[in-house]
Backbone of each chain as nested JSON, in Angstrom:
{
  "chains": [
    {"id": "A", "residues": [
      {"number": 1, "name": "UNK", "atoms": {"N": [0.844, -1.19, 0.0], "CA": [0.0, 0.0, 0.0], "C": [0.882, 1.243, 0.0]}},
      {"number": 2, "name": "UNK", "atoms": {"N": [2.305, 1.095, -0.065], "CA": [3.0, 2.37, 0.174], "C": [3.431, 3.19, -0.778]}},
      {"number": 3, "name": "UNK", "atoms": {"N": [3.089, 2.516, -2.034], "CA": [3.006, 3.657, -3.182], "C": [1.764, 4.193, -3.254]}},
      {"number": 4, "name": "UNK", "atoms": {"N": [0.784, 4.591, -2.662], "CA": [-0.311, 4.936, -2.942], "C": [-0.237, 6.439, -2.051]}},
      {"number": 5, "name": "UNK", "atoms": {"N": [-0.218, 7.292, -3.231], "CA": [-0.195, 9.095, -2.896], "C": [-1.515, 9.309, -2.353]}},
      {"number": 6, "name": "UNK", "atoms": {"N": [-1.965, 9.807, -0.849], "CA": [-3.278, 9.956, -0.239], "C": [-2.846, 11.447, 0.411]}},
      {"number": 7, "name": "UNK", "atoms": {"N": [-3.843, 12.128, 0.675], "CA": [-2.991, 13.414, 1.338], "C": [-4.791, 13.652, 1.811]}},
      {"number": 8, "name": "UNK", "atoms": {"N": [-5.228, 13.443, 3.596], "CA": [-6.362, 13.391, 4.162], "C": [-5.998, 15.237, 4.384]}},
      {"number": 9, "name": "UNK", "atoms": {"N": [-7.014, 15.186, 3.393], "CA": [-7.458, 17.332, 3.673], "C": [-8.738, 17.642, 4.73]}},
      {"number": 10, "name": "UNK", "atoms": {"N": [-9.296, 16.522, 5.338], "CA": [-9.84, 17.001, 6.21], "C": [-10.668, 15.632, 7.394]}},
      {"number": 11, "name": "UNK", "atoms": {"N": [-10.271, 15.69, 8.202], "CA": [-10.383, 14.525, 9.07], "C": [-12.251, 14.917, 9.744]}},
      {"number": 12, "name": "UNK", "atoms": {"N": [-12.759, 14.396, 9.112], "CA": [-14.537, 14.694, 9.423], "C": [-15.202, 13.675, 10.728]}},
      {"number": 13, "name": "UNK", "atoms": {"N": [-14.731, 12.665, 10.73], "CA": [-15.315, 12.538, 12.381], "C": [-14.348, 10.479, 12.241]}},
      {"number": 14, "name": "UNK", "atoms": {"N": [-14.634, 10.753, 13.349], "CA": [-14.496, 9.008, 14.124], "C": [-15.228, 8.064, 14.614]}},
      {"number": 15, "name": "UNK", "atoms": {"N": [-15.499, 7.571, 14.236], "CA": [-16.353, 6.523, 14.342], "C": [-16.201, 5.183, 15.211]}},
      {"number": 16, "name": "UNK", "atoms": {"N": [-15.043, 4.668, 15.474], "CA": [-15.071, 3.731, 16.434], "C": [-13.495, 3.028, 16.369]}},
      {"number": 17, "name": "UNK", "atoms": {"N": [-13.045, 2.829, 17.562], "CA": [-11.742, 1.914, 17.725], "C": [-11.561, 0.559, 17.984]}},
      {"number": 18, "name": "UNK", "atoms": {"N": [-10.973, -0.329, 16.772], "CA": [-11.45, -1.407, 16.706], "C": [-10.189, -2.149, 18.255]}},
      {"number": 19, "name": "UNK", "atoms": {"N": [-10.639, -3.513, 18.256], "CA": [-9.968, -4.186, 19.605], "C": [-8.103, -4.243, 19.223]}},
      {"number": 20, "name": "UNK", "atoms": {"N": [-7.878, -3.833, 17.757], "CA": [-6.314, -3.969, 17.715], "C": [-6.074, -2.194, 17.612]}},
      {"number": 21, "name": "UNK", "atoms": {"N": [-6.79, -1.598, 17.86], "CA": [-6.315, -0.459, 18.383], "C": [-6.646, 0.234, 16.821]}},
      {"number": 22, "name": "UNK", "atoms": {"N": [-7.002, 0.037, 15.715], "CA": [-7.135, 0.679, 14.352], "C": [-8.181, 1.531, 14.808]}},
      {"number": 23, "name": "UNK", "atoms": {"N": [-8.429, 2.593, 13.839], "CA": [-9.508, 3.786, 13.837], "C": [-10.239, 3.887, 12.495]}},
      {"number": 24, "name": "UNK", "atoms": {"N": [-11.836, 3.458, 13.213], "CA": [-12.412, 3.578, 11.616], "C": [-12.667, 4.754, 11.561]}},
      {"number": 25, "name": "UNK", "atoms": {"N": [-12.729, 5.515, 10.154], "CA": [-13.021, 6.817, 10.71], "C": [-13.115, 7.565, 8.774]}},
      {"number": 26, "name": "UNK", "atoms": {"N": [-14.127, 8.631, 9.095], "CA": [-15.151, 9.197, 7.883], "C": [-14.063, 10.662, 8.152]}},
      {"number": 27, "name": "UNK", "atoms": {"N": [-13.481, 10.65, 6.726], "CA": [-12.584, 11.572, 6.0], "C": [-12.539, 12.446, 4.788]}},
      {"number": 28, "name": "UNK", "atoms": {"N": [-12.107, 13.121, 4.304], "CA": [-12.329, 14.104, 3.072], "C": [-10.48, 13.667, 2.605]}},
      {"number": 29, "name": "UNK", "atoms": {"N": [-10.251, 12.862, 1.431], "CA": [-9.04, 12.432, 1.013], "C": [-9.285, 12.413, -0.477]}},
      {"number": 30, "name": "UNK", "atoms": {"N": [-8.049, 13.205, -0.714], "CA": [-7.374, 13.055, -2.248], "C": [-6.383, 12.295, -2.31]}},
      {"number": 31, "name": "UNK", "atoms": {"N": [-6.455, 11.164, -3.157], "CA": [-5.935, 10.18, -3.923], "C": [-5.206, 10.314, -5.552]}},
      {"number": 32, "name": "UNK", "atoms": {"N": [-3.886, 10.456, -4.569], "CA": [-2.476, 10.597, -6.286], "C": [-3.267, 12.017, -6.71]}},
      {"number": 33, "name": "UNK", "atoms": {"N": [-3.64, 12.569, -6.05], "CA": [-3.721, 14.287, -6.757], "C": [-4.612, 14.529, -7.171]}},
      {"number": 34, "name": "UNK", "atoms": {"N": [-5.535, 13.268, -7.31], "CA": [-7.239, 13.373, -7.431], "C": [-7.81, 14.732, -6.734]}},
      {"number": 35, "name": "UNK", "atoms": {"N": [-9.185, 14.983, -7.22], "CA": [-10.023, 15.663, -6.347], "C": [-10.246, 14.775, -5.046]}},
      {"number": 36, "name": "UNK", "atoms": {"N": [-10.769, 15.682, -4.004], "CA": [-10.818, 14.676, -2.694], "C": [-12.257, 14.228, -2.778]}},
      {"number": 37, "name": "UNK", "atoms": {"N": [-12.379, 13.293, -2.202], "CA": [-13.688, 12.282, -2.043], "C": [-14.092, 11.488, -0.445]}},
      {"number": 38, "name": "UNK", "atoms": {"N": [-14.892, 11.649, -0.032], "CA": [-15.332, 11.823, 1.08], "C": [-14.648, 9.682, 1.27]}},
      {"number": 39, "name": "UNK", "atoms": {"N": [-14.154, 9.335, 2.391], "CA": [-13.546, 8.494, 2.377], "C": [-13.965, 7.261, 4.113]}},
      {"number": 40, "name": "UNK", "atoms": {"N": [-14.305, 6.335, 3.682], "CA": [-14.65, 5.698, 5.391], "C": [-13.685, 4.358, 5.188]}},
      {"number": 41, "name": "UNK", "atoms": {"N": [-12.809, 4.209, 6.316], "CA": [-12.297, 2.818, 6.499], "C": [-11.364, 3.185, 7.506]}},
      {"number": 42, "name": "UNK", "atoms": {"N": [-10.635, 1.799, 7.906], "CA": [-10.17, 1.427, 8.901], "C": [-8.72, 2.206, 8.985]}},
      {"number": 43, "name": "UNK", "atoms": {"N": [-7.928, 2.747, 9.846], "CA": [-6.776, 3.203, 9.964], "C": [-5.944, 2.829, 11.354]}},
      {"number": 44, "name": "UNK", "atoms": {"N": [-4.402, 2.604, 10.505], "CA": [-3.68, 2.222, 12.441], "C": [-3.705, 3.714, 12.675]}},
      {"number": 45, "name": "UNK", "atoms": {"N": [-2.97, 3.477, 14.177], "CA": [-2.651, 4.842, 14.562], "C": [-1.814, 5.639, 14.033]}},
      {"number": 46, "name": "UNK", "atoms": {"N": [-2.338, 7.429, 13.665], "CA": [-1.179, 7.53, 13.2], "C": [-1.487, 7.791, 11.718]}},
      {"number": 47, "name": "UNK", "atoms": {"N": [-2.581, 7.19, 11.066], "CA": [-2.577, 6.888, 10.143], "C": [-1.12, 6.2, 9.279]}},
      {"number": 48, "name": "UNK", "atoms": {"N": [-0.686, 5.436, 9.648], "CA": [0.916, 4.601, 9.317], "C": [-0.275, 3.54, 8.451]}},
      {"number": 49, "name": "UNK", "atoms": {"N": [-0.647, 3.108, 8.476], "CA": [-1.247, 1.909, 7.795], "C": [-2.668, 1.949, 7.231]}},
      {"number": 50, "name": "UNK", "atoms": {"N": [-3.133, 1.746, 6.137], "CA": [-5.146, 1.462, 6.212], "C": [-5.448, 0.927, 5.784]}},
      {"number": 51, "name": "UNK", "atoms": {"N": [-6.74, 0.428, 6.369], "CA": [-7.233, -0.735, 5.742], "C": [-8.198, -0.839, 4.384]}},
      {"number": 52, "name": "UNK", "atoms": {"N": [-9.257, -1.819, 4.308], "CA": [-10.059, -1.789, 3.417], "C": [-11.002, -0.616, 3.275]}},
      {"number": 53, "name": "UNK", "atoms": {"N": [-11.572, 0.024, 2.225], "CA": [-12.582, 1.073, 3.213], "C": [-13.886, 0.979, 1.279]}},
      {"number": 54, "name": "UNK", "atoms": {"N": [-14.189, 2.55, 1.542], "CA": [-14.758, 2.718, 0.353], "C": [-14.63, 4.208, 0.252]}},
      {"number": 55, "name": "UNK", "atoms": {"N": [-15.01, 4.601, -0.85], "CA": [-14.878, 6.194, -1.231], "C": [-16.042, 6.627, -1.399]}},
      {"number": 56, "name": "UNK", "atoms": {"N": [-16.927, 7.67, -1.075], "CA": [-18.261, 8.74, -1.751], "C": [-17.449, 9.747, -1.825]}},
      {"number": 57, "name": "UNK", "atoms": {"N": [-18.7, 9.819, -3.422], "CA": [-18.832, 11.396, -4.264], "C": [-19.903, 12.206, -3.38]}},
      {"number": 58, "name": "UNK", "atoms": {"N": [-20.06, 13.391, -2.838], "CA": [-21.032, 14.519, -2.05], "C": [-22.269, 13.864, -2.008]}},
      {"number": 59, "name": "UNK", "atoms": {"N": [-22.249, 13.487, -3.66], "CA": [-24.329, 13.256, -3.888], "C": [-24.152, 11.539, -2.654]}},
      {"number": 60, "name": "UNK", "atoms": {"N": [-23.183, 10.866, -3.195], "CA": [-23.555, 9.497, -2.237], "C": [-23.467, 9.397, -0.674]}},
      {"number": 61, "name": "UNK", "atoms": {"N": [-22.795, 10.379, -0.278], "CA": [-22.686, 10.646, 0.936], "C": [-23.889, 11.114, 1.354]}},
      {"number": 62, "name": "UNK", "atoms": {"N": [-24.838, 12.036, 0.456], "CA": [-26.363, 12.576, 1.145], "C": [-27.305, 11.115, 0.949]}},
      {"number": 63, "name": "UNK", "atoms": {"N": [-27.13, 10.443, 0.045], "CA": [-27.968, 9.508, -0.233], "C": [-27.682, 8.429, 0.921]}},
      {"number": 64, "name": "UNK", "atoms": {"N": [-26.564, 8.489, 1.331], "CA": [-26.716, 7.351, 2.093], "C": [-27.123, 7.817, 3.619]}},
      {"number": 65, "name": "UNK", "atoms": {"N": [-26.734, 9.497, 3.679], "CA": [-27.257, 9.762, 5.407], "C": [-28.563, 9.947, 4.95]}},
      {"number": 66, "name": "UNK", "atoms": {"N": [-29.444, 9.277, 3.992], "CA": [-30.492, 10.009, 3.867], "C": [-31.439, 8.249, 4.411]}},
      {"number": 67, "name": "UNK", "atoms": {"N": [-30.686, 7.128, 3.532], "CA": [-30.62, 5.911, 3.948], "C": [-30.667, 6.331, 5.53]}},
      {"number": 68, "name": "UNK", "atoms": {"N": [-29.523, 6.475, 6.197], "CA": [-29.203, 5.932, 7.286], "C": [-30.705, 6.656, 8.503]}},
      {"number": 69, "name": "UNK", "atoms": {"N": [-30.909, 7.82, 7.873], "CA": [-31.911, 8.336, 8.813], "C": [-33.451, 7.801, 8.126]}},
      {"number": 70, "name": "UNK", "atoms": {"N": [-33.533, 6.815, 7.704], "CA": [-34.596, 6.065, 7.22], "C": [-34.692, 4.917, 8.057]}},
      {"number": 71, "name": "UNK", "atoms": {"N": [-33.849, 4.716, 8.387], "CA": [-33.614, 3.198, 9.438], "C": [-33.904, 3.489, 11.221]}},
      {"number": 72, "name": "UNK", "atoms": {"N": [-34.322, 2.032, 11.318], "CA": [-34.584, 2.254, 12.658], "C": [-33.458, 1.889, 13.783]}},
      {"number": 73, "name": "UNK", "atoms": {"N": [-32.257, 2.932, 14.012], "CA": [-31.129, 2.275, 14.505], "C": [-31.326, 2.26, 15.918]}}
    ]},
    {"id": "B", "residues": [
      {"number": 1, "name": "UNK", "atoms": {"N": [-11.792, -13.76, -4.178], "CA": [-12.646, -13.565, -3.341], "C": [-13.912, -14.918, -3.094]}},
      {"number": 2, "name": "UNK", "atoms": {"N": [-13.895, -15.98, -4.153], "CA": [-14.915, -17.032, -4.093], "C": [-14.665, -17.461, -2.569]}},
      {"number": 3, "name": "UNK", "atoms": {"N": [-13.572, -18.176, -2.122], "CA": [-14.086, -18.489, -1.018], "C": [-14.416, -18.221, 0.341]}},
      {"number": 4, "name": "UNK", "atoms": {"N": [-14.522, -16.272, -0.218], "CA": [-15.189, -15.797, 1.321], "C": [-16.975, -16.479, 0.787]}},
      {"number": 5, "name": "UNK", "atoms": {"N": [-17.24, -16.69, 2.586], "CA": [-19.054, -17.006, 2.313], "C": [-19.55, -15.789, 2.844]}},
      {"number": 6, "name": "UNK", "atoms": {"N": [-20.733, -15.711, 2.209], "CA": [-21.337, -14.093, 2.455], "C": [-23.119, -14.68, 2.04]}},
      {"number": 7, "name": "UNK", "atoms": {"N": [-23.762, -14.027, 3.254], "CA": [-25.34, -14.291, 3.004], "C": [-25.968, -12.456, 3.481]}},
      {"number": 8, "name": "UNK", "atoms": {"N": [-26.195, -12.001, 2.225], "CA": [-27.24, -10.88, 2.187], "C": [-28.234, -11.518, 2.797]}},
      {"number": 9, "name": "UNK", "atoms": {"N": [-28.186, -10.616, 4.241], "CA": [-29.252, -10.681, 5.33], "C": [-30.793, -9.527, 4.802]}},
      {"number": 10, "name": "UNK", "atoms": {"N": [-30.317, -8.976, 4.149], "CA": [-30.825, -7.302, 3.954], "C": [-30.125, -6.848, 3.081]}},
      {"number": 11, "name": "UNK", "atoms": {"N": [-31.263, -5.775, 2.221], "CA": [-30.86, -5.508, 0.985], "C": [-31.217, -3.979, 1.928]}},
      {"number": 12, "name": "UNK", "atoms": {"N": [-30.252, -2.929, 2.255], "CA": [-30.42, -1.584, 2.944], "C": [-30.992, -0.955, 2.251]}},
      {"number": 13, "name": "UNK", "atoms": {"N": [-30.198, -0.686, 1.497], "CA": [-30.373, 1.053, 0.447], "C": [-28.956, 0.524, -1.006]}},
      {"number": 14, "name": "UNK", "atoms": {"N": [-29.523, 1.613, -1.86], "CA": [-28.992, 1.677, -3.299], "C": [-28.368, 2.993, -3.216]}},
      {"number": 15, "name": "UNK", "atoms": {"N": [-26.575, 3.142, -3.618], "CA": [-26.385, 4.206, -2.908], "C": [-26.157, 4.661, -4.559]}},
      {"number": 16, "name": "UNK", "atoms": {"N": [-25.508, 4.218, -5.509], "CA": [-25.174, 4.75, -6.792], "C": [-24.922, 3.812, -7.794]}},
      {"number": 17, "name": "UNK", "atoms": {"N": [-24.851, 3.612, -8.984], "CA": [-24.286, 2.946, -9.863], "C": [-23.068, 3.778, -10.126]}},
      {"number": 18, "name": "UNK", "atoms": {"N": [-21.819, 2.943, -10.966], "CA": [-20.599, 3.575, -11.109], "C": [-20.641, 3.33, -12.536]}},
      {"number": 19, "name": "UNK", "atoms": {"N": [-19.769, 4.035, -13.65], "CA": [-19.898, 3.871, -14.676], "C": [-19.621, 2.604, -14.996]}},
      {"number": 20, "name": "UNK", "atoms": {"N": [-18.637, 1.239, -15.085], "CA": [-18.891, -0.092, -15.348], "C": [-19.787, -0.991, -14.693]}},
      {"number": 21, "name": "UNK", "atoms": {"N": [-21.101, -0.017, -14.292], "CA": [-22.237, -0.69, -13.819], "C": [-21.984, -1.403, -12.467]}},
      {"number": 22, "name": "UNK", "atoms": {"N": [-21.035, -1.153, -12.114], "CA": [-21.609, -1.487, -10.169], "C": [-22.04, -0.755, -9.437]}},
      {"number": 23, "name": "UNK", "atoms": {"N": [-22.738, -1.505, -8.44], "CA": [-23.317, -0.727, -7.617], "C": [-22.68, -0.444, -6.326]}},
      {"number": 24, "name": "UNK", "atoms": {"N": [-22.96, 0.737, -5.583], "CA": [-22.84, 1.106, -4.335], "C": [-24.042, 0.642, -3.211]}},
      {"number": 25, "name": "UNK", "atoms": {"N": [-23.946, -0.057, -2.469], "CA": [-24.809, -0.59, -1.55], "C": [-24.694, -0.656, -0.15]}},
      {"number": 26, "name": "UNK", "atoms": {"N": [-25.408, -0.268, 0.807], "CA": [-25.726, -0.923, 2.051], "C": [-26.778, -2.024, 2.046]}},
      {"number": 27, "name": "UNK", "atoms": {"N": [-25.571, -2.826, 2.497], "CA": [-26.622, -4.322, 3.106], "C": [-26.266, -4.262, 4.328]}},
      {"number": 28, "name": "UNK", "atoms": {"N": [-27.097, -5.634, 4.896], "CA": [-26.747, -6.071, 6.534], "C": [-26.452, -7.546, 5.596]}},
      {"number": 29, "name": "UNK", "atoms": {"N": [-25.198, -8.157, 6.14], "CA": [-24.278, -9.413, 5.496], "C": [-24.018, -10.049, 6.782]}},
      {"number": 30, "name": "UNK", "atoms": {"N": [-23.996, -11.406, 6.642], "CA": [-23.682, -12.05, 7.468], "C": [-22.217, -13.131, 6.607]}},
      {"number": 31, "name": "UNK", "atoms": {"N": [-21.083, -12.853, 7.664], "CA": [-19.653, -13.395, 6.521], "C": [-19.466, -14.438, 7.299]}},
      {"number": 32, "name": "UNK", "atoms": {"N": [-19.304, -15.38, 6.261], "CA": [-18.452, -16.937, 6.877], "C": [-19.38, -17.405, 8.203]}},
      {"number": 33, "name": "UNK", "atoms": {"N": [-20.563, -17.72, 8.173], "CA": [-21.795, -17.571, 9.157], "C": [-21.804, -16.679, 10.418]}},
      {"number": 34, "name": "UNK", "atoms": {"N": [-20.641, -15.819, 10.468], "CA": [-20.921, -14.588, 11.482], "C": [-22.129, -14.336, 11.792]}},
      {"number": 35, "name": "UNK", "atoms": {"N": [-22.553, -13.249, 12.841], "CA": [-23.176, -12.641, 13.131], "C": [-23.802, -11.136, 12.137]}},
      {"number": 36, "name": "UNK", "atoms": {"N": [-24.3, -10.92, 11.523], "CA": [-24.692, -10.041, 10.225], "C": [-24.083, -8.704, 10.751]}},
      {"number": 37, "name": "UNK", "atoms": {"N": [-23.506, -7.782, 9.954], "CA": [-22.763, -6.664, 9.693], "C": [-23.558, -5.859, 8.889]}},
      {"number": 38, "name": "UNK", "atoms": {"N": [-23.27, -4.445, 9.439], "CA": [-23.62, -3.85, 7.994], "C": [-22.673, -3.514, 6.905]}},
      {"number": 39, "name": "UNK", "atoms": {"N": [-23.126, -3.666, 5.62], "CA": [-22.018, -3.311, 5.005], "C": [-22.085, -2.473, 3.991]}},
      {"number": 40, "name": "UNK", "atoms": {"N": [-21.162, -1.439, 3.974], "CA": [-20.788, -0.591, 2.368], "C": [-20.137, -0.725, 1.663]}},
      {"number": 41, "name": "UNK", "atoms": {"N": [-20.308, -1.18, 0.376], "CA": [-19.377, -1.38, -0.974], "C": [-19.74, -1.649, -1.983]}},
      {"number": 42, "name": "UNK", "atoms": {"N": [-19.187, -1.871, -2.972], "CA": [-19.369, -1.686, -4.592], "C": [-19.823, -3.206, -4.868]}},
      {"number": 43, "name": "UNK", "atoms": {"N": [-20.461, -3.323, -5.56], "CA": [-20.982, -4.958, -6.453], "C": [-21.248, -4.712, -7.787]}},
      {"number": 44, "name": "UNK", "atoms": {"N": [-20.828, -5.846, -8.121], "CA": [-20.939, -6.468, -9.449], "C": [-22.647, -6.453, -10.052]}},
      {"number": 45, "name": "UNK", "atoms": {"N": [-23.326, -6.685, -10.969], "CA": [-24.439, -6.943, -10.682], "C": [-24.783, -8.166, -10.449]}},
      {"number": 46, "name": "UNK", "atoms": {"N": [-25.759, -8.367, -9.793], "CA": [-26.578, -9.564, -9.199], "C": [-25.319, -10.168, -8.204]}},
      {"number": 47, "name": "UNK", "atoms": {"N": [-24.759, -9.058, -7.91], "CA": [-23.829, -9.542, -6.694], "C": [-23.001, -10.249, -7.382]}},
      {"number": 48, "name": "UNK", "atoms": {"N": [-22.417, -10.598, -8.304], "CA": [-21.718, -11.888, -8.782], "C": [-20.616, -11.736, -8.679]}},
      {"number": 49, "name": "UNK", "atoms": {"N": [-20.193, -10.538, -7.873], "CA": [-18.317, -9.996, -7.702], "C": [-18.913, -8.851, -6.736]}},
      {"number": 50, "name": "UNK", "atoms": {"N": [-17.463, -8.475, -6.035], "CA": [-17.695, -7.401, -4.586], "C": [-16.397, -6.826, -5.227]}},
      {"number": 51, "name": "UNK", "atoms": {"N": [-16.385, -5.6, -4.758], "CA": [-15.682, -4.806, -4.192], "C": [-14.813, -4.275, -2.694]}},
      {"number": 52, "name": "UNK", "atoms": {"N": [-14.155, -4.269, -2.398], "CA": [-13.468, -3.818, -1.649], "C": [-14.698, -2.696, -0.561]}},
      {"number": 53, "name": "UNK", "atoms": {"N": [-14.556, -3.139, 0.409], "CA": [-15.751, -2.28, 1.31], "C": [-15.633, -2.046, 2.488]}},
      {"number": 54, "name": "UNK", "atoms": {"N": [-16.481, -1.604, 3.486], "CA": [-16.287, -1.351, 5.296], "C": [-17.325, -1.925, 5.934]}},
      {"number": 55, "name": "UNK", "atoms": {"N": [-17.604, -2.872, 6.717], "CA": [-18.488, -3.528, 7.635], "C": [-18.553, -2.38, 9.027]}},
      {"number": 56, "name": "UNK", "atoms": {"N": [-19.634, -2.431, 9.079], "CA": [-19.887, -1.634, 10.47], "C": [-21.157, -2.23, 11.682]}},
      {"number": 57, "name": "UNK", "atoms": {"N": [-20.398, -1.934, 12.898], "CA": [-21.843, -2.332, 13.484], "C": [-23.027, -1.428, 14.024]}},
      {"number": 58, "name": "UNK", "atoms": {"N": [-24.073, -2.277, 14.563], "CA": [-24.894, -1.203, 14.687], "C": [-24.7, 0.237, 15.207]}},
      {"number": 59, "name": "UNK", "atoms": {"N": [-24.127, 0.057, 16.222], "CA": [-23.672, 1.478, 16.873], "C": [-22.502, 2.557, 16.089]}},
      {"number": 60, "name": "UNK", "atoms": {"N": [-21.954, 1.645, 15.429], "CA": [-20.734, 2.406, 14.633], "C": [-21.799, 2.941, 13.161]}},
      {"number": 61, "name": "UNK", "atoms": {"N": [-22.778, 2.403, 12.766], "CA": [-23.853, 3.297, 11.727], "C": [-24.364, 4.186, 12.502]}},
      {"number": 62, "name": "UNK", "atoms": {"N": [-25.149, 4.045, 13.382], "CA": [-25.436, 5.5, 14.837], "C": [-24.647, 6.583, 14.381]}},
      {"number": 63, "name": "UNK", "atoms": {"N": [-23.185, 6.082, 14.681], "CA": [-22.479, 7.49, 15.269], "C": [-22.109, 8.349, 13.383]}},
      {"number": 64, "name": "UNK", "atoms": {"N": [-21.883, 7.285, 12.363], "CA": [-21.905, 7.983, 11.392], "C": [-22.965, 8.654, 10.713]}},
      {"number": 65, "name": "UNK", "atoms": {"N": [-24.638, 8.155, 10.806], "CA": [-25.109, 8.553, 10.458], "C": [-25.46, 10.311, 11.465]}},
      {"number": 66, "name": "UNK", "atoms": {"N": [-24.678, 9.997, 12.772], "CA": [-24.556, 11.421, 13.354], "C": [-23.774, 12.299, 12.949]}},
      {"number": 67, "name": "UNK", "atoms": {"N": [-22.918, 11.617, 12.467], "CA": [-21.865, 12.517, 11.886], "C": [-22.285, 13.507, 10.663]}},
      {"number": 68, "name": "UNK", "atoms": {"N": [-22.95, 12.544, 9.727], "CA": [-23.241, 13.044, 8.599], "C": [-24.534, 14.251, 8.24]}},
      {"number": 69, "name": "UNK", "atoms": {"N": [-25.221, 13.427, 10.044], "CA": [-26.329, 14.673, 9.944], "C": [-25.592, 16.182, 10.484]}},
      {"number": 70, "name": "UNK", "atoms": {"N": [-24.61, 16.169, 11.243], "CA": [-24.031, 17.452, 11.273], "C": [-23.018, 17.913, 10.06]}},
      {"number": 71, "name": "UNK", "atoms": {"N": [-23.426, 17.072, 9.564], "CA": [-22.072, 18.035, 8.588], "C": [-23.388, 18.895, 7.53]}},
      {"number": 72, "name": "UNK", "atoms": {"N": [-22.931, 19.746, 6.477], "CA": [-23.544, 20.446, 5.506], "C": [-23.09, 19.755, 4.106]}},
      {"number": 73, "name": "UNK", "atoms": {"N": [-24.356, 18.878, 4.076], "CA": [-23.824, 18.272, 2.446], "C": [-25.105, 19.081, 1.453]}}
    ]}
  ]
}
């Protein structure tokens, strides 16, 4: 994973610390010089390492808090 | 990826199609007969391939979908 150019322009919230100490956590990251794209997955501390995650574009990020406040959590 | 096992517990929400036609999805998945997860990530259609994604649990969707209601999208 260590050729991969990421540069996190804005750290948007945290979400939970898993039992080996990683941080999942909802981010604003540009990728190799990309535009940035709203970003959720797992990180060590530090951000030194990350894991699997997924990327949203603005519109999927409303669609899905739009999901999430549809549900009965 | 064939021999992870994966049973769509729940079909959540439809978050986007991507231009080579996958989709963005929340399900609730239950992996390798685990206990069901929720999950975000890209599919193939009719599921027939995954993408790279983030499992979350109930409380860890809580705190993001809190997150997301404070932010300004």
């Amino acid at each position: 994973m260590a050729d991969i150019k990421f540069e996190i322009e804005k750290e948007i919230g945290f979400i939970a610390e898993s039992a080996k100490g990683w941080n999942k956590e909802l981010n604003l990251i540009s990728w190799n010089g990309k535009d940035a794209k709203y970003d959720l997955r797992d990180w060590a501390p530090g951000h030194e390492k990350m894991g699997k995650g997924v990327t949203l574009s603005k519109e999927e990020l409303k669609k899905l808090r739009d999901i999430l406040n549809g549900m009965e959590l």
